[in-house]
C-alpha positions in Angstrom: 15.1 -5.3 4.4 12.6 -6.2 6.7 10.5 -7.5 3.6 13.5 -9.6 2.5 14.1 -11.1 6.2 10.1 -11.8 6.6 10.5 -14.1 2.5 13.5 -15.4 4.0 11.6 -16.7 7.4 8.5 -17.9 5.6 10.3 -20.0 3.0 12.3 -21.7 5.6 9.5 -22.6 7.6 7.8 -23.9 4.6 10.6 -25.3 2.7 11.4 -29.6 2.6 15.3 -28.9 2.2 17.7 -26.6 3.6 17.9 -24.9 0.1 16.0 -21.9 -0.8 14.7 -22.4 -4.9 14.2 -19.6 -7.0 11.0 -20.7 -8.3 9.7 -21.3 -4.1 10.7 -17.3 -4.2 8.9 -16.3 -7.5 5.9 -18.0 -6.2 5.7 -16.8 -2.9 6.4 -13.1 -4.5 3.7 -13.7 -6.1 0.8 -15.0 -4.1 2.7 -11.9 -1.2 2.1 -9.4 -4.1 -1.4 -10.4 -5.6 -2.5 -10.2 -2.1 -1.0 -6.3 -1.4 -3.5 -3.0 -2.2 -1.2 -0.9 -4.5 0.0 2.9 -3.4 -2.4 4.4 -5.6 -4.9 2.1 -4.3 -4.1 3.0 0.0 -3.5 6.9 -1.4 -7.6 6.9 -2.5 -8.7 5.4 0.3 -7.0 7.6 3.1 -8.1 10.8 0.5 -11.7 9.6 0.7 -11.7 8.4 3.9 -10.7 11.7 4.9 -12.8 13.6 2.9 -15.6 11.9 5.0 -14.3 12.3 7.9 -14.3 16.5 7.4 -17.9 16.1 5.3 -16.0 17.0 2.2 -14.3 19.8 3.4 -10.9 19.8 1.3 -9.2 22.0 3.8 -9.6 20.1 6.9 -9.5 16.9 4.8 -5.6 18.2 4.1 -5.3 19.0 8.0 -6.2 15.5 8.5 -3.8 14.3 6.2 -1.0 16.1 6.9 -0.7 17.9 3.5 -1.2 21.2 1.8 -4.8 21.5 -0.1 -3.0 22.3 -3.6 -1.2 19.0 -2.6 -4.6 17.1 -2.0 -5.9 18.8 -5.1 -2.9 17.3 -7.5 -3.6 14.2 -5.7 -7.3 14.1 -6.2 -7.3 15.3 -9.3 -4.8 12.2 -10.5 -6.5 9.9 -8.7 -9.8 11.3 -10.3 -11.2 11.8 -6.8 -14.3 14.4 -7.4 
């Protein structure tokens, strides 16, 4: 919702007319999403950057985290972290 309000907001304050187009929202979705890292993308980094952080240690790497290890495993391993 918060997304939604934030679109809302922007295309308002950018818009000529009091009428929000559909093509001013398809274009600002997707210059918004071109822009955003996906989930897969974020999960890597916070798995590597932990990884560093516990000199690639997998247990403490999963403290870090938050998670089990056999979770950090399936994640690495679909991620095709080494």
């Amino acid at each position: 919702m918060r997304e939604l309000k934030n679109l809302i907001e922007a295309l308002v304050a950018i818009g000529r007319s009091r009428v929000i187009r559909r093509c001013e929202v398809e274009q600002h979705l997707e210059i918004t999403l071109a822009n955003k890292p996906s989930l897969s993308e974020i999960n890597r980094d916070m798995i590597e950057s932990a990884l560093r952080k516990a000199c690639g240690n997998r247990t403490e790497a999963a403290r870090l985290l938050g998670i089990s290890r056999s979770t950090l495993w399936y994640r690495m391993k679909s991620l095709g972290i080494n």
